[in-house]
LUMKE-164701 format. One record per atom (N, C-alpha, C): residue in one letter; x, y, z. Coordinates in steps of 0.001 Angstrom, whole numbers, padded with zeros to 6 digits, always signed. Layout:
% residues N
aXYZ/...
END
This chain:
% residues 124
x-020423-137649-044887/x-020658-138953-045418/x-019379-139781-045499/x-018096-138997-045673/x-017561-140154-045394/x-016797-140202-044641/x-017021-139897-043429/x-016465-139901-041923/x-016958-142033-041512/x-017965-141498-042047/x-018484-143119-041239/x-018515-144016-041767/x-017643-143957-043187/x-017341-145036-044217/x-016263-145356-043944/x-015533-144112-043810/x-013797-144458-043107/x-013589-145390-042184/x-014437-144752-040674/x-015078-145364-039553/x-015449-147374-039919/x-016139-147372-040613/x-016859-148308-040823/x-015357-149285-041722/x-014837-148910-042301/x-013917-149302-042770/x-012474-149730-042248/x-012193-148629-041521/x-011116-149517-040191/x-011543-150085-039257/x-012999-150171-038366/x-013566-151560-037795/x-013368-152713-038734/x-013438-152831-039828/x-013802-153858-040438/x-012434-154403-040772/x-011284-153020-041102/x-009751-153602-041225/x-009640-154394-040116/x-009875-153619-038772/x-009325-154749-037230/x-010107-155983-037034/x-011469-156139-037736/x-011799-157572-037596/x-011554-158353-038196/x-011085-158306-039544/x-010566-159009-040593/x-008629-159129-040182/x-008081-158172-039549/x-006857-158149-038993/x-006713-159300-037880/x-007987-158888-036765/x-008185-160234-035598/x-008385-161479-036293/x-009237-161703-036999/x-009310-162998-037591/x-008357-163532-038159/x-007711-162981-038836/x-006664-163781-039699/x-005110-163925-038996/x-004703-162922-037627/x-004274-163836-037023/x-004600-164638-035800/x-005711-164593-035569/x-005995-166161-035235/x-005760-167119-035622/x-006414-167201-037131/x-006098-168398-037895/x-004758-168748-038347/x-003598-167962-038256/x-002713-167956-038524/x-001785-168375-037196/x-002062-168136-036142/x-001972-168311-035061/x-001795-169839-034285/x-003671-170438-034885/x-003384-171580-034865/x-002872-172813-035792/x-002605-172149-037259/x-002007-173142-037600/x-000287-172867-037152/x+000060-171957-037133/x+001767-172123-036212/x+001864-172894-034885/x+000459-172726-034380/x+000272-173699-032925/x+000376-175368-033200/x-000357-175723-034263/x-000358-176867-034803/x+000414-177471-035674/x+001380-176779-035664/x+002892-177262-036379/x+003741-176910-035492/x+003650-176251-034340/x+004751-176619-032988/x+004644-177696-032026/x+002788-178002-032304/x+002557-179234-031381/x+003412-180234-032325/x+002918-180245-033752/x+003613-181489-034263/x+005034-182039-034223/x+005752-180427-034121/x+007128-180883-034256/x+007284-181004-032606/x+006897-180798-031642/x+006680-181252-030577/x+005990-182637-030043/x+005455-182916-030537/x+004898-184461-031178/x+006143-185388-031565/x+006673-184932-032593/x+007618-185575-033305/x+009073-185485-032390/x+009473-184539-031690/x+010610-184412-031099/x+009652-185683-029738/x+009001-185335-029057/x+009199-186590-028300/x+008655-188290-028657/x+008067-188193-029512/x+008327-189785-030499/x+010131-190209-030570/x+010544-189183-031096/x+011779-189516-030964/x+012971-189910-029834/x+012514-188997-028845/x+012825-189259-027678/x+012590-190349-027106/x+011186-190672-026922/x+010843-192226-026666/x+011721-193106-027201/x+011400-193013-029001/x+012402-194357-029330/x+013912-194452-029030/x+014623-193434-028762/x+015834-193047-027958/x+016087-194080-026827/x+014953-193921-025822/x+014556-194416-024769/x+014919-196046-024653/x+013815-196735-025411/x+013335-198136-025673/x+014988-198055-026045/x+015477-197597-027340/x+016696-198269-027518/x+017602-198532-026555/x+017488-197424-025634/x+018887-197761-024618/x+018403-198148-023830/x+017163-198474-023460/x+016922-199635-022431/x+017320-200889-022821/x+017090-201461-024048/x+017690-202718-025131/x+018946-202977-024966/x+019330-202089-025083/x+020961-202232-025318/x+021234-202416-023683/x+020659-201726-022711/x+021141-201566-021135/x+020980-203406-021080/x+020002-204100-021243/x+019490-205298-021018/x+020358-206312-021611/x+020608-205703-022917/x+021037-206999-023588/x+023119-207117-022781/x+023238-205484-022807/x+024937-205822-021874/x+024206-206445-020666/x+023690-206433-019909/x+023254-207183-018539/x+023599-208580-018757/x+022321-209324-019722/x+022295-210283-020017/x+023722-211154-020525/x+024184-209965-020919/x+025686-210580-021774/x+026929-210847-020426/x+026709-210023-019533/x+027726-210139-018553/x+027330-211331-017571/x+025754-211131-017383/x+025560-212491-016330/x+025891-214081-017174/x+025800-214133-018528/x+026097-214953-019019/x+027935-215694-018940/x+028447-214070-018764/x+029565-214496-019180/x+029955-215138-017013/x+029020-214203-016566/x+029341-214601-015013/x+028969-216071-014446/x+027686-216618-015379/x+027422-217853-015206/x+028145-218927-015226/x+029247-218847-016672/x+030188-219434-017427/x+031424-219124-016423/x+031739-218306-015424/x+032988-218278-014892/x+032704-219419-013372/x+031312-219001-012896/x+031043-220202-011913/x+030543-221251-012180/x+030580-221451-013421/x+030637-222906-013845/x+031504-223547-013672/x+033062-222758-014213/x+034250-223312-013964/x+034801-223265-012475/x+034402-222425-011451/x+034422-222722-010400/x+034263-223850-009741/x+032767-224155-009946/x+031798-225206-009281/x+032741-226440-009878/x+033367-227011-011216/x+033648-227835-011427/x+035240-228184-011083/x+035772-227448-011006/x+037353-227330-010441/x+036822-227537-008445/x+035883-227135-007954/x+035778-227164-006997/x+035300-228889-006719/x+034319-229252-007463/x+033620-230370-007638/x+035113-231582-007808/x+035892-231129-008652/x+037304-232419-009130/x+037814-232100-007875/x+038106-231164-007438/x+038930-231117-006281/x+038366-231948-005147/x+037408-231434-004903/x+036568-232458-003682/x+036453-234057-004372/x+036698-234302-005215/x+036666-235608-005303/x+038074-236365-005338/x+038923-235338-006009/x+040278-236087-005621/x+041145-235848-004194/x+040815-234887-003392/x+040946-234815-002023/x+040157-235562-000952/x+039182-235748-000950/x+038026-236581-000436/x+037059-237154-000978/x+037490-238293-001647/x+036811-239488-002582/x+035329-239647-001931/x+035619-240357-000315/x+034197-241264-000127/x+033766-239822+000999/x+034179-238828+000867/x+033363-237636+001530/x+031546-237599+001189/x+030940-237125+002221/x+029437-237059+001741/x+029279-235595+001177/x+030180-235121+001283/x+030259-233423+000703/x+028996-233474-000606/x+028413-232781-000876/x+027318-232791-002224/x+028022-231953-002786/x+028294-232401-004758/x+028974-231269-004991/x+027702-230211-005832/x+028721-229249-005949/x+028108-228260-006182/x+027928-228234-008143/x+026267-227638-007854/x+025676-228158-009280/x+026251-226981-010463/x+026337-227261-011628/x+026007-226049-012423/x+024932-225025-012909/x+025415-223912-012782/x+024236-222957-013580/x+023645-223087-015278/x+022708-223016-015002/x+022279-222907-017053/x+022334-221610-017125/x+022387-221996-018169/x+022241-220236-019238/x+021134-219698-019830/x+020494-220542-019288/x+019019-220524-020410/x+018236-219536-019279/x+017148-218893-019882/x+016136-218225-019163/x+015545-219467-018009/x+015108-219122-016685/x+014349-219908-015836/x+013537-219863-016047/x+012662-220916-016028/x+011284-221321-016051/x+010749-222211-014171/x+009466-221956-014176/x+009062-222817-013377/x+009049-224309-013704/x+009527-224653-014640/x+009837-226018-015054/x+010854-226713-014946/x+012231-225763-014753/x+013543-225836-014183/x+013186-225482-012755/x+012508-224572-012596/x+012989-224690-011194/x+012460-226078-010058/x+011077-226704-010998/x+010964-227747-010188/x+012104-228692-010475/x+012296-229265-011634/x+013617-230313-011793/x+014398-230298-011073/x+015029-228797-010450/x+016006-228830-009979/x+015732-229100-008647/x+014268-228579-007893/x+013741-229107-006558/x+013649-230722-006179/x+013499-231395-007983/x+013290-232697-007551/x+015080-233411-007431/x+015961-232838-008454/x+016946-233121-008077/x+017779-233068-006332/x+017528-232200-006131/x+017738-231663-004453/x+016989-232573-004111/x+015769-232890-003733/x+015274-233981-003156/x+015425-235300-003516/x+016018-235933-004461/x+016709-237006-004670/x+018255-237272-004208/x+018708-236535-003895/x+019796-236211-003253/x+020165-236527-001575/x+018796-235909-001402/x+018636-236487+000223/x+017897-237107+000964/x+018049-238661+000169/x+017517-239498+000518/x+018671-240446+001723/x+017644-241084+002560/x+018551-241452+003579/x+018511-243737+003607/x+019914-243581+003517/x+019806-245056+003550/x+019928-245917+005099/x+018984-246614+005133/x+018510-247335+006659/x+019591-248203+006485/x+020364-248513+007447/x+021023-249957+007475/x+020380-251258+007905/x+020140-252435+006791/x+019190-253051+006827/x+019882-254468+007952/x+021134-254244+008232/x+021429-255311+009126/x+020949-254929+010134/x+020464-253955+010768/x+019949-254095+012419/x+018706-254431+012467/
END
């Protein structure tokens, strides 16, 4: 009689043994996803930041590059005018600094086309 109580008793240790680490199992699974979760949240925002920062030095250097051929264009612009006054030379325009829009870029199409307009000589 109690062969098969024993019996009956360590089956029941190993199913109660299987079960509980399972369950134990998956909650360690579900706190490695999280901190796995959480390590790449972090990573991401890592990410975004140094893309920000990559953009904003970009932005900062073309600005400062805009501002150096500005002074180009206008030292170039005085020069052509005090070397060749009644030259038809067109001088050369400045850059903005501002973001482009399709709203600048027409102005500036209509400027260019006001530019080359052609005068008829009305004595012939």
């Amino acid at each position: 009689m109690e062969w098969p109580l024993i019996i009956a008793t360590f089956v029941l240790g190993i199913l109660l043994g299987y079960v509980g680490r399972t369950i134990i199992a998956r909650n360690n699974d579900s706190n490695g996803k999280g901190k796995v979760l959480e390590q790449t949240k972090l990573e991401l925002s890592q990410h975004k930041q140094e893309v920000t920062d990559h953009f904003e030095l970009h932005h900062k250097q073309l600005a400062e590059l805009t501002e150096q051929l500005n002074k180009v264009n206008k030292q170039w612009n005085e020069a052509a005018n005090t070397l060749a006054p009644k030259s038809k030379v067109k001088p050369l325009s400045n850059l903005v600094n501002n973001e482009v829009t399709q709203e600048s870029i027409d102005t500036q199409a209509d400027e260019l086309n006001s530019e080359n307009v052609i005068i008829v000589n009305q004595n012939n």
